[in-house]
C-alpha positions in Angstrom: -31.7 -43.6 -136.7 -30.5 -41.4 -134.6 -32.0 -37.8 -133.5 -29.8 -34.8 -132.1 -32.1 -32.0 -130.6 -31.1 -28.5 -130.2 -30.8 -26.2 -126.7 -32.7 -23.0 -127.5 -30.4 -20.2 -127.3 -32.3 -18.7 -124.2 -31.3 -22.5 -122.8 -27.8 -22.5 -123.6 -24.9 -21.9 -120.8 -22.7 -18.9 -121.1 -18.7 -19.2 -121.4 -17.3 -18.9 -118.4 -15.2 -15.6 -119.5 -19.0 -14.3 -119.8 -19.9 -15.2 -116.5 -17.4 -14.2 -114.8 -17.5 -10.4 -116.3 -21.3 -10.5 -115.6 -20.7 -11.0 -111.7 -17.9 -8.4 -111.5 -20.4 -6.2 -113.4 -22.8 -6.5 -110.6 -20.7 -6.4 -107.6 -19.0 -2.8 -109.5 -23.2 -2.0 -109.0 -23.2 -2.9 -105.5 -20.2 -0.7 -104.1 -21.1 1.8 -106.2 -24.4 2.3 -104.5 -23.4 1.8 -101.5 -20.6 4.3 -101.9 -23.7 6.9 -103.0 -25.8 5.6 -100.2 -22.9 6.4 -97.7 -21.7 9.9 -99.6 -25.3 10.6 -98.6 -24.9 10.2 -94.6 -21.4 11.7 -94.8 -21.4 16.4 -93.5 -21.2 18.6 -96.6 -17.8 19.0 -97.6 -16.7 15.3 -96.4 -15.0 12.5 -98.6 -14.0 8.9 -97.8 -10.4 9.1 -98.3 -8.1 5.8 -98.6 -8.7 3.3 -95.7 -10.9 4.3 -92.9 -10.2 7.9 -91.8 -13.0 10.0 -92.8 -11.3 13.3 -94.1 -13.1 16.6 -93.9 -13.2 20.3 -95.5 -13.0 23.0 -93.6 -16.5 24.1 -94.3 -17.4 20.7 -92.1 -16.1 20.2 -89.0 -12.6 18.6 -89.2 -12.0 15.3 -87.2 -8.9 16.7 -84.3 -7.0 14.2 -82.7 -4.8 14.7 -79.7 -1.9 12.5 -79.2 1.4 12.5 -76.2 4.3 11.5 -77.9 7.9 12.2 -76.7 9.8 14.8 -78.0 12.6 14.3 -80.5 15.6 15.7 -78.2 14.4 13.4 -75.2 12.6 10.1 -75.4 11.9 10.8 -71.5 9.6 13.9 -72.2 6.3 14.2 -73.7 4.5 16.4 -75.4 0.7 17.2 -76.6 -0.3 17.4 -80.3 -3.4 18.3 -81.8 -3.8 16.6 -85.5 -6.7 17.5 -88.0 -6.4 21.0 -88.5 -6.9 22.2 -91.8 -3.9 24.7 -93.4 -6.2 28.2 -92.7 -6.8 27.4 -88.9 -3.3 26.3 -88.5 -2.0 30.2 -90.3 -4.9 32.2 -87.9 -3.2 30.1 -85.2 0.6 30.8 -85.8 -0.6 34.5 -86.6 -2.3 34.7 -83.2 -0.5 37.1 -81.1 -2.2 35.5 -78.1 -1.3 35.2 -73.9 -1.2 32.5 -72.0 -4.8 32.5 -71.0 -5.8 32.3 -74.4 -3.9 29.4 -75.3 -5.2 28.2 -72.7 -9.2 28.5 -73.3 -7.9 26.4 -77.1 -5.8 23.9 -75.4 -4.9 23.0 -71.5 -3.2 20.6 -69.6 -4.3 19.9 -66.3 -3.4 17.4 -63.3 -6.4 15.1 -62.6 -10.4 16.1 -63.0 -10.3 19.6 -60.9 -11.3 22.5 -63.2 -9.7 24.9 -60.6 -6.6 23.9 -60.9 -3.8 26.4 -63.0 -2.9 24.0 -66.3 0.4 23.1 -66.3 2.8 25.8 -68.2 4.3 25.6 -71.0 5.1 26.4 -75.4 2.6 26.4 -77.6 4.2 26.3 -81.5 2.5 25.6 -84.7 3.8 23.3 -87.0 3.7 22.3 -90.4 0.3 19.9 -89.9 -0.3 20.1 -86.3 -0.9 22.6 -83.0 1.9 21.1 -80.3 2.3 22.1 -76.4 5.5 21.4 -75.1 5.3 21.5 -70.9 7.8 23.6 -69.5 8.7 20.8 -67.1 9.1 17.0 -67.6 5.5 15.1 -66.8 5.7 13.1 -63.8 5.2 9.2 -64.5 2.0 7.5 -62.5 0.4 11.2 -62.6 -3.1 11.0 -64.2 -3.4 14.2 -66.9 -6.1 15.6 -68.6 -6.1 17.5 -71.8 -9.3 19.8 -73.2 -9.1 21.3 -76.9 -11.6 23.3 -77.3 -12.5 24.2 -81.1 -15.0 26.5 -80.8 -11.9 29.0 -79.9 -9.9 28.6 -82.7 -10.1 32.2 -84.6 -12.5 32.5 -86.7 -14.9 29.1 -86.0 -18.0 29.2 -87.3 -19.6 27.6 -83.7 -18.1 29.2 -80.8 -19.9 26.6 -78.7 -18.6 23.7 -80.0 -18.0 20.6 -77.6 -14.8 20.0 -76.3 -12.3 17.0 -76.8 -11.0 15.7 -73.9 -7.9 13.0 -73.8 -7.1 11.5 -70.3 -3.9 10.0 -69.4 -1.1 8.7 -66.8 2.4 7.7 -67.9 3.3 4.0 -67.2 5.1 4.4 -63.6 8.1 2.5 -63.3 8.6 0.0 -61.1 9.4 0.7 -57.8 12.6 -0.9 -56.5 13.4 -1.3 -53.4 16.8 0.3 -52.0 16.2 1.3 -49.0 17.4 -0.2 -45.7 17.7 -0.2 -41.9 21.4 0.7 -41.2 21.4 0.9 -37.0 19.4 0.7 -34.5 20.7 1.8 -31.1 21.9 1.3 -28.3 23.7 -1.4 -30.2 24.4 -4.0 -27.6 21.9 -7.2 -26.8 21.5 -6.4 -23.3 19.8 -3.4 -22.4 18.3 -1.7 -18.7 14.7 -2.3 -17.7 14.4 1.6 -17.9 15.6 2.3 -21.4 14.4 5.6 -22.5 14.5 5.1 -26.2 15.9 4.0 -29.3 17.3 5.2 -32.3 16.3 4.0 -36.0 18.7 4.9 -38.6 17.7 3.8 -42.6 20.0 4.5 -45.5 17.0 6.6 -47.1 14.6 9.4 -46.4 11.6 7.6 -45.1 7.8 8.4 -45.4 7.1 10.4 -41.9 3.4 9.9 -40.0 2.1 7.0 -38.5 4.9 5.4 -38.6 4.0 3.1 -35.4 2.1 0.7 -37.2 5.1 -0.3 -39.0 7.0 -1.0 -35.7 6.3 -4.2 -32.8 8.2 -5.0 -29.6 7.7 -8.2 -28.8 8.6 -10.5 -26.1 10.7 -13.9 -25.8 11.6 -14.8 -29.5 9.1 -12.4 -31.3 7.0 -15.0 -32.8 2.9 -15.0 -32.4 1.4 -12.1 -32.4 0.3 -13.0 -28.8 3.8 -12.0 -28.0 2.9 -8.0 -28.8 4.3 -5.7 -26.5 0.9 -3.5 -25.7 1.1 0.4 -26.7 4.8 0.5 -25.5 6.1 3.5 -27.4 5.1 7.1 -27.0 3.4 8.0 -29.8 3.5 11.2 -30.5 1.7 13.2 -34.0 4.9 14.9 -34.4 7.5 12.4 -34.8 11.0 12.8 -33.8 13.1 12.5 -37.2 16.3 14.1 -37.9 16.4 16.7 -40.4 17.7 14.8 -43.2 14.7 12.4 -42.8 16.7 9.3 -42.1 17.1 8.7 -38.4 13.7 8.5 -36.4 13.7 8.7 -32.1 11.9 6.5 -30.6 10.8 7.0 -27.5 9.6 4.2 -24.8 6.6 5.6 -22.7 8.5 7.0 -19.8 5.0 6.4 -17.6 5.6 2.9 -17.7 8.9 3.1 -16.9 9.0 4.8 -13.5 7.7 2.9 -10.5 4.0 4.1 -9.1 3.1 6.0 -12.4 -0.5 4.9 -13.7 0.6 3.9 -16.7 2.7 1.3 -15.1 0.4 0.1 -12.7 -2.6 -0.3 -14.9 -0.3 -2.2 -17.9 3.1 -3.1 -16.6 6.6 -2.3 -17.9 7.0 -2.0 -21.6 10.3 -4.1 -20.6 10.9 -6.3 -17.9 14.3 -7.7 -15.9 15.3 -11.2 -16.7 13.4 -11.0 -20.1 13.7 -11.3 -24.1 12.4 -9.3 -26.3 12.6 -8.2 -30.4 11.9 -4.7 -32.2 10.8 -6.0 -35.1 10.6 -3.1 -38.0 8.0 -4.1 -40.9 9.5 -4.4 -44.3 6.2 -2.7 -45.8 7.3 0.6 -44.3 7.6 2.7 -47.3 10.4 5.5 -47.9 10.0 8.9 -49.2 9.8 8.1 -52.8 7.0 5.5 -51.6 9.3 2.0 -52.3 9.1 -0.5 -49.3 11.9 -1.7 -47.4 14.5 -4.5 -49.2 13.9 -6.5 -46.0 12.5 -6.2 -42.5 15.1 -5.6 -39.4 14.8 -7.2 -36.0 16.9 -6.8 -32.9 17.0 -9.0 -29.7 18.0 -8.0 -26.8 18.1 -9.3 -23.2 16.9 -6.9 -20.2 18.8 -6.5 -17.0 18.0 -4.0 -14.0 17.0 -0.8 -14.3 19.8 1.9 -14.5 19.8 5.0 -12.5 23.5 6.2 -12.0 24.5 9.2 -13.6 27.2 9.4 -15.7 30.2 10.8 -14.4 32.9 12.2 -16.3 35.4 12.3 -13.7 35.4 8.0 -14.6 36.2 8.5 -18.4 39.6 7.6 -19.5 41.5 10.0 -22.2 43.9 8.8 -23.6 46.1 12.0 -24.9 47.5 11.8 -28.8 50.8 13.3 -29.4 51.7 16.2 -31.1 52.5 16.8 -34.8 50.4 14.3 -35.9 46.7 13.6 -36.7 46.0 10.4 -34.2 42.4 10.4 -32.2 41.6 11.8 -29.1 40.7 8.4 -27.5 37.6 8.6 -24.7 36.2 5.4 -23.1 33.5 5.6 -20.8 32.0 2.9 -18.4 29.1 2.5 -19.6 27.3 3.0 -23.0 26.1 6.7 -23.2 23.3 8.3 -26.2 24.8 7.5 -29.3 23.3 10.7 -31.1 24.2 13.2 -28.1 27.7 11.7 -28.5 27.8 13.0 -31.5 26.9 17.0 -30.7 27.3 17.7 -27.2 31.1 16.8 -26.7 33.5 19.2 -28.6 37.6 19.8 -28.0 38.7 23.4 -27.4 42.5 24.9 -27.7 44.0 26.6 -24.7 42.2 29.6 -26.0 38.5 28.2 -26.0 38.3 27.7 -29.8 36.8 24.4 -31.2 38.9 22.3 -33.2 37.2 20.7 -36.6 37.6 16.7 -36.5 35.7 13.9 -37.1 34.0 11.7 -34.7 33.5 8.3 -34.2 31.6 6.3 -31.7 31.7 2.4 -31.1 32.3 -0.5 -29.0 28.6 -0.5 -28.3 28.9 3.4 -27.5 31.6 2.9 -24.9 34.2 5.0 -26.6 34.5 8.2 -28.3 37.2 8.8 -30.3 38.3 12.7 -32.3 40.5 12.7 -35.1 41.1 16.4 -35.8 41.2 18.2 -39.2 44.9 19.7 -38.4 48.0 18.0 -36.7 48.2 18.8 -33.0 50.3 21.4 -31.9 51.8 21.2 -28.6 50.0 22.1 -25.5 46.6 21.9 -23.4 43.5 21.0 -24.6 39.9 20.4 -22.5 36.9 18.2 -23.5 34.2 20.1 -23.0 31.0 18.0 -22.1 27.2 19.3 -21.9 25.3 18.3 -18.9 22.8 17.0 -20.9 25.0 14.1 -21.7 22.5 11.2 -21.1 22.6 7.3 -20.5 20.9 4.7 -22.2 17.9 4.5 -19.4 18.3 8.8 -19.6 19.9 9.9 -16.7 22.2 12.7 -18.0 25.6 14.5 -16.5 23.1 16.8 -14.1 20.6 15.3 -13.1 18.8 11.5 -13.3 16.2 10.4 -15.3 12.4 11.3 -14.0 9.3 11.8 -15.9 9.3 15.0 -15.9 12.6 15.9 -17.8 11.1 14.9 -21.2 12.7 18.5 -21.4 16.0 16.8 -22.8 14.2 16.0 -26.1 13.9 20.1 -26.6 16.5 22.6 -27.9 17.7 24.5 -24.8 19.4 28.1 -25.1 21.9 28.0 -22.5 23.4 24.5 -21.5 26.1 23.8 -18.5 28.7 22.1 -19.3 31.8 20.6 -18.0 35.1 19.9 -19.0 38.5 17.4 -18.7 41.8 18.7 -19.4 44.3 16.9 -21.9 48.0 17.6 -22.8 49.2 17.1 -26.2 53.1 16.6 -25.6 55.7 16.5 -28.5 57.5 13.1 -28.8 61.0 12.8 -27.4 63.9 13.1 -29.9 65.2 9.7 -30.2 68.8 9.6 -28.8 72.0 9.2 -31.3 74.2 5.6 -30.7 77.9 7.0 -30.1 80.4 5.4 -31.8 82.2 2.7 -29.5 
């Protein structure tokens, strides 16, 4: 005989429907207490809005934000928005018939972390749900910023002393590319005189000017090993000799070591030497103006023969006369390689009544030749090449006078220059004869 016994109800295990609504019952208890425990910590006037932004009244203080975003017209430019005002400080504000300093104490822009500095100008407009500056000029990328918005001056706040936000931040700077190159360097030709005087660096860019030396090596035999350094042999001088348009530096060899008996030369030697090889070597990491480096390094070898100290002499040139009613070059060639950038100012061609005529000039054939295409067709007649005296050779000996130490003078503007002069003739072509008939 079987016996069945009976659970007490207090025993017996709930549906599981039951149990389920039971447990949501209790964890609708738990957030709802700890919704009340958290209402408690939050500023009178505060409510926990959707997701996790805490939204405010305007009796507590608001939660700003300042963002840089770019501006709808151009991606490029940025401008400075302040979020989290509430409707009634956004109307004081677009009422506020304010000047610049004003806008200034709410919200600045400023370069860097110096409080003396004038904050960047600019528009100040009041939108729909936000305070925006617009800077009057595009922000410059790889600049660090700073931006202070100030609260306490918005009209009307209830704390006048209120802490300051401050945003910091650069634009990404874009990466530099290299463009920049070393077009020339002369004299141009691989063997040079023992008492060179300088050379001439041209780049294709404005480059970055002081201490430019440490980017530039003479070295001897093949330029390898820096045991091979040339020591100290430039002049260098804290106000560098660059043209105006920033591309072409002088570079002058110290003239004390090039003249026999100076100190210089007797304590260190020659910078160059007969009978020797040597490299300028130009350092790729030499930045330009916009602060890229070089595409590539430059080097140029070059033998050395015996000093030079023969003047150049005019009176050995050879012209070689165009003809008339046409636009072909005056055609100079001169015995030896002369300046390449005097070539290029101090020899001018004048009409029989002393006027200058407009052309172009060219130098080449390792600055042997000059040649002057003129702007106008030649008329018929006499011409002169008129030649300053300050003319100078590759080891600097000039038209009036040769090279010594002390006529470092040629690298200053002079007022008054002599000059002298070769006469040309521009003759018309003969007419070409008629064939009778036989």
């Amino acid at each position: 005989m079987s016996t069945k016994h009976s659970t007490p109800s207090w025993h017996r295990r709930p549906a599981c429907g039951a149990s389920r609504q039971r447990r949501r019952d209790a964890g609708a208890t738990l957030v709802i207490g700890l919704a009340l425990f958290f209402a408690a910590l939050l500023p009178s006037g505060c409510f926990a809005a959707s997701g996790p932004t805490i939204e405010c009244s305007e009796n507590a203080a608001p939660r700003y934000r300042i963002e840089i975003k770019p501006t709808n017209d151009d991606r490029s430019r940025r401008v400075v928005t302040v979020r989290g005002l509430s409707a009634k400080q956004l109307a004081k504000l677009k009422s506020a018939k304010w000047n610049t300093a004003q806008w200034n104490q709410l919200l600045s822009l400023r370069t860097g972390e110096a409080t003396d500095l004038p904050a960047v100008t600019g528009e100040y407009t009041v939108q729909r749900d936000r305070l925006v500056f617009t800077p009057r000029y595009p922000l410059r990328k790889g600049l660090a910023y700073r931006v202070v918005f100030s609260p306490g001056a918005i009209p009307g706040a209830a704390n006048a002393d209120a802490t300051p936000i401050v945003k910091r931040f650069s634009l990404p700077k874009p990466r530099a590319s290299a463009t920049t190159t070393v077009t020339h360097v002369y004299p141009s030709g691989d063997k040079l005189p023992e008492n060179l005087l300088k050379f001439y660096l041209h780049f294709s860019a404005p480059m970055r000017q002081g201490d430019v030396y440490q980017y530039i090596k003479l070295l001897r035999a093949d330029g390898s090993g820096e045991g091979n350094i040339v020591d100290l042999p430039f002049l260098e001088l804290d106000e560098e000799l660059w043209d105006n348009s920033g591309t072409r530096l002088t570079l002058l060899i110290d003239p004390g070591r090039i003249k026999r008996g100076l100190k210089p030369r007797e304590d260190v030697g020659p910078s160059l030497e007969a009978g020797k090889s040597y490299t300028l070597r130009i350092d790729a990491r030499w930045p330009d103006a916009k602060g890229n480096r070089l595409t590539k390094g430059f080097a140029k070898h070059f033998k050395v023969g015996p000093p030079d100290d023969v003047q150049p002499d005019p009176r050995r040139w050879k012209l070689a006369s165009p003809p008339a009613a046409g636009s072909k070059s005056l055609v100079v060639e001169f015995p030896e390689p002369l300046d390449h950038a005097m070539l290029h100012r101090v020899l001018r061609v004048v009409n029989s009544e002393g006027k200058p005529l407009q052309g172009k000039i060219t130098v080449d054939r390792g600055e042997t030749r000059w040649q002057f295409k003129p702007a106008a067709a030649w008329a018929a007649g006499r011409y002169d090449l008129v030649i300053d005296t300050i003319l100078e050779d590759r080891a600097g000996n000039s038209i009036g006078r040769a090279f010594d130490v002390d006529v470092f003078k040629s690298i200053e503007r002079r007022v008054e220059t002599k000059t002298v002069s070769r006469s040309f003739d521009v003759e018309s072509p003969s007419p070409k004869r008629k064939r009778g008939k036989s």
